[in-house]
PDB file with one MODEL, atoms N, CA, C and O in Angstrom:
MODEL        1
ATOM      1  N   UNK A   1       1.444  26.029  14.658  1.00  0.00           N
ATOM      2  CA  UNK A   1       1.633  24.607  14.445  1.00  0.00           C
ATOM      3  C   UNK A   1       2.710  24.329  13.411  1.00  0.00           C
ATOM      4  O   UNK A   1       2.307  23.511  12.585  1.00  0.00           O
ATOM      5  N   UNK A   2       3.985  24.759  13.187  1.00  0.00           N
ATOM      6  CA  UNK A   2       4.899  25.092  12.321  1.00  0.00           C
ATOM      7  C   UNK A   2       5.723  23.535  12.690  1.00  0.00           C
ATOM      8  O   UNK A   2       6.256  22.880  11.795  1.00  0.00           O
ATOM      9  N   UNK A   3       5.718  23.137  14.010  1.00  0.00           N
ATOM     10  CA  UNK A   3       6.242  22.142  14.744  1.00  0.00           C
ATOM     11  C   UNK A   3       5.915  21.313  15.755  1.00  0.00           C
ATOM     12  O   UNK A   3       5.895  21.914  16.830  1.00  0.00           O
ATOM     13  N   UNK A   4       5.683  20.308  15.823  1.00  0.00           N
ATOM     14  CA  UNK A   4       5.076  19.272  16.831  1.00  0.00           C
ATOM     15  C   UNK A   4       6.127  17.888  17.007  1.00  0.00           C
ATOM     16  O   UNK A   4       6.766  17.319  16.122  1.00  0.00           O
ATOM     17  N   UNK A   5       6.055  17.578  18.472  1.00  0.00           N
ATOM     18  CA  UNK A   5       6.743  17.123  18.948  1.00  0.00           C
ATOM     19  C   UNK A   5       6.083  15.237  18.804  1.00  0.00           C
ATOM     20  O   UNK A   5       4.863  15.150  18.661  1.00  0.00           O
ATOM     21  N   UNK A   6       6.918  13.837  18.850  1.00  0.00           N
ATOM     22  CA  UNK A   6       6.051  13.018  18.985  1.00  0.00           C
ATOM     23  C   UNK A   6       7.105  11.977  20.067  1.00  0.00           C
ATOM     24  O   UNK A   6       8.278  11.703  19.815  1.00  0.00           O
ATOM     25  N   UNK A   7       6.447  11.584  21.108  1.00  0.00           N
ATOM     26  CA  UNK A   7       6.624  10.713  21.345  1.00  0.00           C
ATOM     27  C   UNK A   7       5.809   9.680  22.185  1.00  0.00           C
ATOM     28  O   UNK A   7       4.641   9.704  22.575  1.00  0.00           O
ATOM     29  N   UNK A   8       7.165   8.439  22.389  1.00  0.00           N
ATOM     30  CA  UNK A   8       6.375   7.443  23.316  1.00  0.00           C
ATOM     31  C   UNK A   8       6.598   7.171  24.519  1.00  0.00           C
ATOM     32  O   UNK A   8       7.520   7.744  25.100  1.00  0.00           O
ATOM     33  N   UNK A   9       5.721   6.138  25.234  1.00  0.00           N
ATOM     34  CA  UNK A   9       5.586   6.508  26.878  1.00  0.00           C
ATOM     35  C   UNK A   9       5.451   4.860  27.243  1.00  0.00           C
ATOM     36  O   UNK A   9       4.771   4.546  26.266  1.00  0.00           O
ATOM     37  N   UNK A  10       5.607   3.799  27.867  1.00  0.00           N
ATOM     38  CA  UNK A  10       5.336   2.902  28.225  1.00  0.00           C
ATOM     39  C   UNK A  10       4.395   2.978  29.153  1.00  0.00           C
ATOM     40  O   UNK A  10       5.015   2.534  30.119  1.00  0.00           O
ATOM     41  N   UNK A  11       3.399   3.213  29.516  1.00  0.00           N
ATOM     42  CA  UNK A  11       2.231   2.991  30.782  1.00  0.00           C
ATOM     43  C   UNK A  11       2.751   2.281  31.975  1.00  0.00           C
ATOM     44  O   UNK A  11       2.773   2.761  33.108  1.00  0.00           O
ATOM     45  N   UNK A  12       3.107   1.277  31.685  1.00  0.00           N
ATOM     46  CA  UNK A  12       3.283   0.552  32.663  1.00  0.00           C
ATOM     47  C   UNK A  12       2.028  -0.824  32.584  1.00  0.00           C
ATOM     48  O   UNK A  12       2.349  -1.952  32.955  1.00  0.00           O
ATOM     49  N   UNK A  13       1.099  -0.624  32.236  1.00  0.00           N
ATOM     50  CA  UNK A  13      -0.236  -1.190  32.911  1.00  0.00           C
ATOM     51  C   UNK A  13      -0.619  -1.758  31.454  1.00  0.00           C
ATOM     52  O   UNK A  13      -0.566  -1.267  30.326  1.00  0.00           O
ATOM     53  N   UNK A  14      -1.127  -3.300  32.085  1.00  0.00           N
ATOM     54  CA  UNK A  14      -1.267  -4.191  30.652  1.00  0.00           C
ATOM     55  C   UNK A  14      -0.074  -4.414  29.397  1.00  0.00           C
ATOM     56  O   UNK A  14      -0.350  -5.395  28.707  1.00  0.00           O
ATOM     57  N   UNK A  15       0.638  -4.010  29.159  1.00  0.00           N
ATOM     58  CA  UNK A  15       1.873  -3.731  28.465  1.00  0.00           C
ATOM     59  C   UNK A  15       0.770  -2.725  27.499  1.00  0.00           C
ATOM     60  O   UNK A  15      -0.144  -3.305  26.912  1.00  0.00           O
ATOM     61  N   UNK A  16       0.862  -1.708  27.412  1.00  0.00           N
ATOM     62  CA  UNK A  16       0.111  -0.998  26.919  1.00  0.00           C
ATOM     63  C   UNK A  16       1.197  -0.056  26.423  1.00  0.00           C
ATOM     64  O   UNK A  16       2.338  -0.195  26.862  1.00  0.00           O
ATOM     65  N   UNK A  17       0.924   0.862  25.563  1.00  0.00           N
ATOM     66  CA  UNK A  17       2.039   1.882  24.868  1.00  0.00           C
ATOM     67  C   UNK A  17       1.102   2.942  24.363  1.00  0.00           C
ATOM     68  O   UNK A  17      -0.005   2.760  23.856  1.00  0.00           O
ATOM     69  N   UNK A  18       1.889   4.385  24.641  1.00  0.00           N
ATOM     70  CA  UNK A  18       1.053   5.576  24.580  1.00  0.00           C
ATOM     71  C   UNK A  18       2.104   6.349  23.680  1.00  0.00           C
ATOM     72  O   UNK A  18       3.303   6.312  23.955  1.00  0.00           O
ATOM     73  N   UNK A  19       1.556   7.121  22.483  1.00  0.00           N
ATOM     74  CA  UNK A  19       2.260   7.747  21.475  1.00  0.00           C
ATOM     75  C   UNK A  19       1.085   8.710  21.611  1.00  0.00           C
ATOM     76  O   UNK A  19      -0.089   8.349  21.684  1.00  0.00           O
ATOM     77  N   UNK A  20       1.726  10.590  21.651  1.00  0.00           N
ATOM     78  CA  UNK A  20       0.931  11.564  21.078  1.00  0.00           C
ATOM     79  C   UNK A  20       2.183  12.404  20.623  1.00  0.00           C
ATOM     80  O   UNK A  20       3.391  12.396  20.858  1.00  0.00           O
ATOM     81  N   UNK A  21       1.454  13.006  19.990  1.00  0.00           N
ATOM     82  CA  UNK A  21       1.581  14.663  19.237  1.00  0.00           C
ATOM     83  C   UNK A  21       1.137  15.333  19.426  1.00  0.00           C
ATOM     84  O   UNK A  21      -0.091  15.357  19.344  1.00  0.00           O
ATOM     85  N   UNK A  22       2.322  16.943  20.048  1.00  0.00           N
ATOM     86  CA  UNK A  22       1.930  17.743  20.315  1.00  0.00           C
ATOM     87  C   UNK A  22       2.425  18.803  20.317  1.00  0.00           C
ATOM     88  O   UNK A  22       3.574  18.853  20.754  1.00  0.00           O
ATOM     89  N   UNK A  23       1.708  20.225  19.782  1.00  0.00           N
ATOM     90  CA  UNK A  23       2.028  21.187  19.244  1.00  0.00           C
ATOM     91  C   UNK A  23       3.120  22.068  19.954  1.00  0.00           C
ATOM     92  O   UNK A  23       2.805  22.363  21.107  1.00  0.00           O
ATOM     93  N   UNK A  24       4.284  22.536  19.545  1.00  0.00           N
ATOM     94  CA  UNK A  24       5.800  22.412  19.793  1.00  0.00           C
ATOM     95  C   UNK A  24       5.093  24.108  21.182  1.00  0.00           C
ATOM     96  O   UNK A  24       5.359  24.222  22.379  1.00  0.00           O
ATOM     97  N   UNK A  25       4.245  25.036  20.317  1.00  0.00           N
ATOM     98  CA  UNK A  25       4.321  26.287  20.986  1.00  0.00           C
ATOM     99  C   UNK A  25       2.901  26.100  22.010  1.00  0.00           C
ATOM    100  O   UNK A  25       2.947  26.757  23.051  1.00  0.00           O
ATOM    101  N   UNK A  26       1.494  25.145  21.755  1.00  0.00           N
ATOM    102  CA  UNK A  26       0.328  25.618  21.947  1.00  0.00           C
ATOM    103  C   UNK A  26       0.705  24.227  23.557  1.00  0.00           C
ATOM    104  O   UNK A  26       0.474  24.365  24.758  1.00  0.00           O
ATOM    105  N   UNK A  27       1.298  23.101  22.831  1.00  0.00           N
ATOM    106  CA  UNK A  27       1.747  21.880  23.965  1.00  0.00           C
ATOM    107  C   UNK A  27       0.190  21.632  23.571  1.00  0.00           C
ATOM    108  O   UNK A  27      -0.347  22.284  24.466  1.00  0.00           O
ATOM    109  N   UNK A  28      -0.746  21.163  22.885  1.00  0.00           N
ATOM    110  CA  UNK A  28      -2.114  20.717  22.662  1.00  0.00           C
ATOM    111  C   UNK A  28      -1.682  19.454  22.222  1.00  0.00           C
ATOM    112  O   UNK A  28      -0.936  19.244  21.265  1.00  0.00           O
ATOM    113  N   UNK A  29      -2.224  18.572  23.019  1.00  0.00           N
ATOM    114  CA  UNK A  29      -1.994  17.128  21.923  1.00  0.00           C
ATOM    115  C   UNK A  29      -2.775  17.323  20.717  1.00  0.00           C
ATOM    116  O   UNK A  29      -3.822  17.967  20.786  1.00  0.00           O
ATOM    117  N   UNK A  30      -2.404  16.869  19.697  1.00  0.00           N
ATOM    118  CA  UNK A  30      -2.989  16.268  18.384  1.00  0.00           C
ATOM    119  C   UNK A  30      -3.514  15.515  17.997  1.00  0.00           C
ATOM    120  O   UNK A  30      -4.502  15.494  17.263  1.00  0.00           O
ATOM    121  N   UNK A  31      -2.760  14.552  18.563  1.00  0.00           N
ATOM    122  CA  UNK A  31      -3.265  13.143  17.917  1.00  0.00           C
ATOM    123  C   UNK A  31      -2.385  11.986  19.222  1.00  0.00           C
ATOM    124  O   UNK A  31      -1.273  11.910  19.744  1.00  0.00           O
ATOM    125  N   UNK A  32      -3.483  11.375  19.266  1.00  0.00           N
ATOM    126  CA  UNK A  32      -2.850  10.449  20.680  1.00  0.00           C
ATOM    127  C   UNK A  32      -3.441   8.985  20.756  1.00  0.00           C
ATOM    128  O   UNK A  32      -4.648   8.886  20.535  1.00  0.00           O
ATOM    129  N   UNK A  33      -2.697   7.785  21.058  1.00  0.00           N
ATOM    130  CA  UNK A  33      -3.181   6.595  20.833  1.00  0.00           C
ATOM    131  C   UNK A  33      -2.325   5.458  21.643  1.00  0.00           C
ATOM    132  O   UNK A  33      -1.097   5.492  21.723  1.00  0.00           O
ATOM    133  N   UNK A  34      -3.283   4.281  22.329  1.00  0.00           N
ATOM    134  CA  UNK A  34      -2.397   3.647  22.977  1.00  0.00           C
ATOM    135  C   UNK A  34      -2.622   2.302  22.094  1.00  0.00           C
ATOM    136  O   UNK A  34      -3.645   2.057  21.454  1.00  0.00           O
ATOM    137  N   UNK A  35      -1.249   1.321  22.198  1.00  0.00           N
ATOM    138  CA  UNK A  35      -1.141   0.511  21.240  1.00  0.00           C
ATOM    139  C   UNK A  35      -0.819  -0.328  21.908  1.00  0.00           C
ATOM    140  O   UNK A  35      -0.701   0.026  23.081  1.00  0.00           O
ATOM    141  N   UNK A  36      -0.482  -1.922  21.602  1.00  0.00           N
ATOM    142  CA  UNK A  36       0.108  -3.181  22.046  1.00  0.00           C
ATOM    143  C   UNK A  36       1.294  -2.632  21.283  1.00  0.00           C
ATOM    144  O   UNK A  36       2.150  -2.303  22.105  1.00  0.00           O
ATOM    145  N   UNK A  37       1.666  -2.414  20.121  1.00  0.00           N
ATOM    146  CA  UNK A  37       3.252  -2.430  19.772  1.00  0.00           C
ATOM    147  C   UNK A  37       4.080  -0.665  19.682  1.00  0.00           C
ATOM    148  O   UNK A  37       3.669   0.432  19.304  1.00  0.00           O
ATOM    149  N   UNK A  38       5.131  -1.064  20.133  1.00  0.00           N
ATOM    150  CA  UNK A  38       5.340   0.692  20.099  1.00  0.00           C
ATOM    151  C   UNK A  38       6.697   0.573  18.753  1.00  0.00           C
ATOM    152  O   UNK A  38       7.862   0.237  18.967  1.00  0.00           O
ATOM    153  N   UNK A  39       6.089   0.963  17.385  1.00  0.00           N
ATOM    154  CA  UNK A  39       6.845   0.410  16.157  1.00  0.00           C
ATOM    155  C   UNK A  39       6.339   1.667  15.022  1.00  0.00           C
ATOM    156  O   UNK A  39       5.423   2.449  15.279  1.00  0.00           O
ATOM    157  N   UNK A  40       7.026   1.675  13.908  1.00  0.00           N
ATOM    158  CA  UNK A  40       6.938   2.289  13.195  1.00  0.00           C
ATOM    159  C   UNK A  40       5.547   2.412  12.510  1.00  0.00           C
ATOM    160  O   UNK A  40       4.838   3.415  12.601  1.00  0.00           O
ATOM    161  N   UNK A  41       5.227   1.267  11.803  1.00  0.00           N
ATOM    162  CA  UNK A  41       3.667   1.285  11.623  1.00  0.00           C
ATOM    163  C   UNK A  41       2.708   2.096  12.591  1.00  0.00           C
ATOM    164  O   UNK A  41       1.750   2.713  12.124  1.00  0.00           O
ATOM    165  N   UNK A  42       3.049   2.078  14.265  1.00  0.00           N
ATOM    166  CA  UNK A  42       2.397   2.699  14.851  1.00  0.00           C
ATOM    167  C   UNK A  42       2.420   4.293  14.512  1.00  0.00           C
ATOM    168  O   UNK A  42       1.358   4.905  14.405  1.00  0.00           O
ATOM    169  N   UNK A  43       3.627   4.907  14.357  1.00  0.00           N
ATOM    170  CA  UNK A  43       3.979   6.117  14.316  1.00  0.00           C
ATOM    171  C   UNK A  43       3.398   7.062  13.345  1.00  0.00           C
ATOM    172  O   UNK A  43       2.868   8.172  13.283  1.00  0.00           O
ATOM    173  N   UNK A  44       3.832   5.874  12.482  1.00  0.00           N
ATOM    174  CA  UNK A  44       3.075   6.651  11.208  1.00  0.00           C
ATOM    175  C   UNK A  44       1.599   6.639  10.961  1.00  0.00           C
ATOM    176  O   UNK A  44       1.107   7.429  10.155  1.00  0.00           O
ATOM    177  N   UNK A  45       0.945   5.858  11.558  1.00  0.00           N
ATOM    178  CA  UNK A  45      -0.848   5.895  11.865  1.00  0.00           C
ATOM    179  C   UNK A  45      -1.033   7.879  12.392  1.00  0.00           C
ATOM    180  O   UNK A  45      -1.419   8.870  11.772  1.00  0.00           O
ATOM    181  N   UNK A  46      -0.514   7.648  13.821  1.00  0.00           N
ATOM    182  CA  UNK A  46      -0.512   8.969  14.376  1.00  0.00           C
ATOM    183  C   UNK A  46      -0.187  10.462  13.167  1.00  0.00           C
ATOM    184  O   UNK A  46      -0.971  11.407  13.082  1.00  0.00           O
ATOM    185  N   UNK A  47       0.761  10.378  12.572  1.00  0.00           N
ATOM    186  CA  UNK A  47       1.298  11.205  11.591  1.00  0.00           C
ATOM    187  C   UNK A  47       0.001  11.318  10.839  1.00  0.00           C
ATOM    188  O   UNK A  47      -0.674  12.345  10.775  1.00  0.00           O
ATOM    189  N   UNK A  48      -0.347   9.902  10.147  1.00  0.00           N
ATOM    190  CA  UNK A  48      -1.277  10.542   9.062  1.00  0.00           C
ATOM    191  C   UNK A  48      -2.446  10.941  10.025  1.00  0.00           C
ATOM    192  O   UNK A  48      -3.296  11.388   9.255  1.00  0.00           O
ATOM    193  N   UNK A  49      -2.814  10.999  10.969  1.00  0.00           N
ATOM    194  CA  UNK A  49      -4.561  11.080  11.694  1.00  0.00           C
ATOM    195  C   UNK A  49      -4.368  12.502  12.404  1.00  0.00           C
ATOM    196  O   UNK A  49      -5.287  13.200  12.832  1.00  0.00           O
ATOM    197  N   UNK A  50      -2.575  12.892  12.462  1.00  0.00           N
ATOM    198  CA  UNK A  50      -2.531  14.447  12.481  1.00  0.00           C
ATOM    199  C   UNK A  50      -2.337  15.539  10.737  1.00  0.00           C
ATOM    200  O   UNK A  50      -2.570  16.719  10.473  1.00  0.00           O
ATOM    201  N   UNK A  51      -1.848  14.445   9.978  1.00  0.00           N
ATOM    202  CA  UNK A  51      -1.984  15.404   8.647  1.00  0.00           C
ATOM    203  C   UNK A  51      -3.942  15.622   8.390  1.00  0.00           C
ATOM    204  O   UNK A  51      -4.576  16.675   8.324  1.00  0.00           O
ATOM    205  N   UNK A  52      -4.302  14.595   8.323  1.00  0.00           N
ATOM    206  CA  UNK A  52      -5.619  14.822   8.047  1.00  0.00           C
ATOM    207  C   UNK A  52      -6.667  15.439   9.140  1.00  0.00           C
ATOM    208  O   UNK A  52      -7.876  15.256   8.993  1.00  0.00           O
ATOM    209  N   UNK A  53      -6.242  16.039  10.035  1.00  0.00           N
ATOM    210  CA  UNK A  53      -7.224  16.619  11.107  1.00  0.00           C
ATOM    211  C   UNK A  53      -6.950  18.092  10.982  1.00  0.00           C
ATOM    212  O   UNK A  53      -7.862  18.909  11.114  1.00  0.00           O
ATOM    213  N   UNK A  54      -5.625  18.471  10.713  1.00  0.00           N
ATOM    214  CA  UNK A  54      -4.668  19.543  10.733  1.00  0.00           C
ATOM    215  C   UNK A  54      -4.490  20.344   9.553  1.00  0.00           C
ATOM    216  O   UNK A  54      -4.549  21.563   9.397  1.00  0.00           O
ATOM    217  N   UNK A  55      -4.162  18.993   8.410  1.00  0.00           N
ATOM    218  CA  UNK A  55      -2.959  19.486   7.261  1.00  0.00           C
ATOM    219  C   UNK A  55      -3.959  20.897   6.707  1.00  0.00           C
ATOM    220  O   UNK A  55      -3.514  22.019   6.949  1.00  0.00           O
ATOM    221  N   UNK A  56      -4.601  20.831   6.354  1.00  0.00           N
ATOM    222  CA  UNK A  56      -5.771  22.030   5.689  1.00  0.00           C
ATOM    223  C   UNK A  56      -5.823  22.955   6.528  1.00  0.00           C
ATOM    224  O   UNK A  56      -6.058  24.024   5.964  1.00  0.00           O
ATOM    225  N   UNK A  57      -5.659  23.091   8.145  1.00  0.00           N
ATOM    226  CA  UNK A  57      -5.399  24.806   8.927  1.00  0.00           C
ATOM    227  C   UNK A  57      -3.356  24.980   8.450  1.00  0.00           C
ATOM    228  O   UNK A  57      -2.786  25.718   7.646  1.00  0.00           O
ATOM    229  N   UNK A  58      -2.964  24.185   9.165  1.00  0.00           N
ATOM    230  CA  UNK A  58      -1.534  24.833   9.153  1.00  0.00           C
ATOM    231  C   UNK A  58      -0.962  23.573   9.051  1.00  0.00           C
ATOM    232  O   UNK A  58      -1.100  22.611   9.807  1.00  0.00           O
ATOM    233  N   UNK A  59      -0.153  23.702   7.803  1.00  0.00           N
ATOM    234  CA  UNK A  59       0.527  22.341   7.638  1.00  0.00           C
ATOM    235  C   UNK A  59       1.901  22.397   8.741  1.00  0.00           C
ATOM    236  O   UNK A  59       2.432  23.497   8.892  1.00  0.00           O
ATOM    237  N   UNK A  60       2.415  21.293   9.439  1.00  0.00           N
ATOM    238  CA  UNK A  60       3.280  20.897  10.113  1.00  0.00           C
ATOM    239  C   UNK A  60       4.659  21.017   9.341  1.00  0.00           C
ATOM    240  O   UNK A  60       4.570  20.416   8.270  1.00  0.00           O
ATOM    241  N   UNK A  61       5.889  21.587   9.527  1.00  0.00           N
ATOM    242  CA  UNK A  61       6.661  21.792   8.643  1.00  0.00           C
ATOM    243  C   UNK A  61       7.991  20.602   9.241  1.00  0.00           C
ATOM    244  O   UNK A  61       8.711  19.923   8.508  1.00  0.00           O
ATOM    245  N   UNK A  62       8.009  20.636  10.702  1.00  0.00           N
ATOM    246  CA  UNK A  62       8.631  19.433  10.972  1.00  0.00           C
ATOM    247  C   UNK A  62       8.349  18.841  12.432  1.00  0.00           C
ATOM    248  O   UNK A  62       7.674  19.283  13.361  1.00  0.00           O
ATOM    249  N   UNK A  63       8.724  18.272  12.365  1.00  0.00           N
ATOM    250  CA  UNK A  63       8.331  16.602  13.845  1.00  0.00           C
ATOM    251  C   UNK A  63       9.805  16.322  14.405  1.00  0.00           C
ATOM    252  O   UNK A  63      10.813  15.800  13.929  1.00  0.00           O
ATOM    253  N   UNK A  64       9.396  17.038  15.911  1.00  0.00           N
ATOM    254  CA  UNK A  64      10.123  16.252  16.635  1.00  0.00           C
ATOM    255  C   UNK A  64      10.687  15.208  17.012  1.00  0.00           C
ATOM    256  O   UNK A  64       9.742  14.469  17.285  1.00  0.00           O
ATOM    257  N   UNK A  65      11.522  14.715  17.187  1.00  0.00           N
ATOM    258  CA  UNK A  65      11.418  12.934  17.870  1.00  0.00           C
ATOM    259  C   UNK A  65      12.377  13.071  18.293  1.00  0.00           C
ATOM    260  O   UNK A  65      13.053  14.056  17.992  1.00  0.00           O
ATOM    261  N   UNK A  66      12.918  11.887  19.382  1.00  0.00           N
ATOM    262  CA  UNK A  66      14.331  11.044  19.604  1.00  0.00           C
ATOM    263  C   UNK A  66      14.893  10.299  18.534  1.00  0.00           C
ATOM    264  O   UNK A  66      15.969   9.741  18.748  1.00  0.00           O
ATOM    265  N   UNK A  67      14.506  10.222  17.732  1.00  0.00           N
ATOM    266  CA  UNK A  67      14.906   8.935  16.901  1.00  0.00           C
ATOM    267  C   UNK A  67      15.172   7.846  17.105  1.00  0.00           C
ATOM    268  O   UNK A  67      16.122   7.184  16.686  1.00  0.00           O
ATOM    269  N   UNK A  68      14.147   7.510  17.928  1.00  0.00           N
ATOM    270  CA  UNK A  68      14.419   6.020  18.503  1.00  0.00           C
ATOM    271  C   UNK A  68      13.770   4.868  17.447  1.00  0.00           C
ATOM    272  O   UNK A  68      13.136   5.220  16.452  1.00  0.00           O
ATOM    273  N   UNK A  69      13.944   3.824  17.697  1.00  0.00           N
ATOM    274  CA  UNK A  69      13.636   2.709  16.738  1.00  0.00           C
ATOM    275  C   UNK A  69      12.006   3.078  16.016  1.00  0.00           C
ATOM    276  O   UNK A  69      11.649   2.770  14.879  1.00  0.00           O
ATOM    277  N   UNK A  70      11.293   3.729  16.933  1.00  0.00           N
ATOM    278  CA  UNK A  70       9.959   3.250  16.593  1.00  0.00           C
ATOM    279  C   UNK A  70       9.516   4.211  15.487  1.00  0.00           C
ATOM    280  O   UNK A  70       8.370   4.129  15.044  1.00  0.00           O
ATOM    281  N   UNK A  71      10.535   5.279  14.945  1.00  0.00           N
ATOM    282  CA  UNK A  71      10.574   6.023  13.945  1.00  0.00           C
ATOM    283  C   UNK A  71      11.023   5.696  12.690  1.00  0.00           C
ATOM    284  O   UNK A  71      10.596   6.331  11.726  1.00  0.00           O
ATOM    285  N   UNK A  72      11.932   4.679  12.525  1.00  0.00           N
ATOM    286  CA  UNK A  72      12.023   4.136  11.598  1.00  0.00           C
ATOM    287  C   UNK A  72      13.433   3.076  11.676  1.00  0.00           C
ATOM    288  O   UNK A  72      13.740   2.557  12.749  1.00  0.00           O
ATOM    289  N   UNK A  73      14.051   2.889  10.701  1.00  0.00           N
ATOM    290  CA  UNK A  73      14.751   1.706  10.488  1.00  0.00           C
ATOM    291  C   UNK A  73      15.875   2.464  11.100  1.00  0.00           C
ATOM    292  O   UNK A  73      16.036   3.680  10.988  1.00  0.00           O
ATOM    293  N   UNK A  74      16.720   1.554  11.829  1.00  0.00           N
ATOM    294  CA  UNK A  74      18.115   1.889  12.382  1.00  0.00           C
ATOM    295  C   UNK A  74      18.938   0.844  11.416  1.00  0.00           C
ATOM    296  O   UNK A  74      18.289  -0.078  10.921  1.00  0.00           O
ATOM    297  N   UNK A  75      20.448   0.961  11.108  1.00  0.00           N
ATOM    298  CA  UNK A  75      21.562   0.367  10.832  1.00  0.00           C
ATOM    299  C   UNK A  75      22.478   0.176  12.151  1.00  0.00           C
ATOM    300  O   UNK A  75      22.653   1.004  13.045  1.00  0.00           O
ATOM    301  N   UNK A  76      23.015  -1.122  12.046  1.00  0.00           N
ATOM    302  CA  UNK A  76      24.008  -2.051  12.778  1.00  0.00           C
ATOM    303  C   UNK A  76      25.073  -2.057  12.290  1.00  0.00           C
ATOM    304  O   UNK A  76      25.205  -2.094  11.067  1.00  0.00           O
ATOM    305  N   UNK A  77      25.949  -2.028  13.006  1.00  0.00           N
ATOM    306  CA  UNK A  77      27.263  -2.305  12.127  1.00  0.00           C
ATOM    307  C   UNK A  77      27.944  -2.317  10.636  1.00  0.00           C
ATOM    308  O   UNK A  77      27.517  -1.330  10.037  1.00  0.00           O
ATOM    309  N   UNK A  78      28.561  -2.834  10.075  1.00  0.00           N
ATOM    310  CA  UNK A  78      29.370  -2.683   8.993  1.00  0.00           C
ATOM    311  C   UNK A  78      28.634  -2.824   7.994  1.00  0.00           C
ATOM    312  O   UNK A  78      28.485  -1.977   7.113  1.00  0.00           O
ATOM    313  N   UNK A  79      28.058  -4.010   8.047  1.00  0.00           N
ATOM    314  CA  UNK A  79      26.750  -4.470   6.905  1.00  0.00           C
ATOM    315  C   UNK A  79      25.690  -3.408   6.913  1.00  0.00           C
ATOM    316  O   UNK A  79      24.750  -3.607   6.143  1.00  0.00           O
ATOM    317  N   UNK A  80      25.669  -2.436   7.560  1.00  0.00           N
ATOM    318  CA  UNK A  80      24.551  -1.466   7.621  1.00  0.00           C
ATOM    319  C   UNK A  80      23.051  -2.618   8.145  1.00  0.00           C
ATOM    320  O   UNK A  80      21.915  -2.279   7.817  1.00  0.00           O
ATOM    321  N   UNK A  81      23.175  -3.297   8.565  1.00  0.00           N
ATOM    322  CA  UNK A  81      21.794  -4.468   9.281  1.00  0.00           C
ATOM    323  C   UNK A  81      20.802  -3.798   9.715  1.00  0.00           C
ATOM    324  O   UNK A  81      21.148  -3.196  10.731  1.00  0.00           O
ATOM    325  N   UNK A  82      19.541  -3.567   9.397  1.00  0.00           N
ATOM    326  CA  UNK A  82      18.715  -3.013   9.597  1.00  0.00           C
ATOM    327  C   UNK A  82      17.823  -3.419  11.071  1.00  0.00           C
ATOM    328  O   UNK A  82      17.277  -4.523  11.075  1.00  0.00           O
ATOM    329  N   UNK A  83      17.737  -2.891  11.809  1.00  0.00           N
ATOM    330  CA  UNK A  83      17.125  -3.469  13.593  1.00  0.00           C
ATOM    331  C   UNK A  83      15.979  -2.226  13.315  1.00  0.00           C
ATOM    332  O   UNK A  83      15.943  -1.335  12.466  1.00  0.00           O
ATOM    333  N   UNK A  84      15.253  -2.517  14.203  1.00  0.00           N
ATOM    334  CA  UNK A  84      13.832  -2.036  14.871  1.00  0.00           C
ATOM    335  C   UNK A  84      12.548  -1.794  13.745  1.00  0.00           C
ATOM    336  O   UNK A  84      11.440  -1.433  14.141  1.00  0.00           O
TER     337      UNK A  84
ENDMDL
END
């Protein structure tokens, strides 16, 4: 568990949104949750409900992602404008 992967999934159904984590070598989800918003607050729920299930066998050393908005703050243009 050195590395785990996270991302998100749109369902399709209800506007519903599906975020898990999952272990980069074992592919075990971790931690998995469907949400109305697919946003940073969400992300980081998942993160901490895998540090605290996990962190005490094998701490996670890094996390996958796309880096898409729902990971954290993006910059815009010149002003550096903060979106997502």
């Amino acid at each position: 568990m050195s590395e785990g992967h996270i991302n998100w999934y749109d369902s399709g159904f209800n506007n519903t949104k599906f975020c898990a984590i999952l272990g980069d070598a074992s592919r075990k989800i971790l931690v998995a949750g469907e949400f109305q918003r697919e946003d940073t607050y969400n992300s980081i729920l998942l993160v901490d409900q895998m540090v605290e299930r996990y962190g005490d066998i094998l701490p996670m050393r890094e996390l996958i992602m796309d880096n898409g908005s729902q990971f954290g703050a993006h910059r815009r243009g010149d002003n550096k404008e903060g979106v997502g």
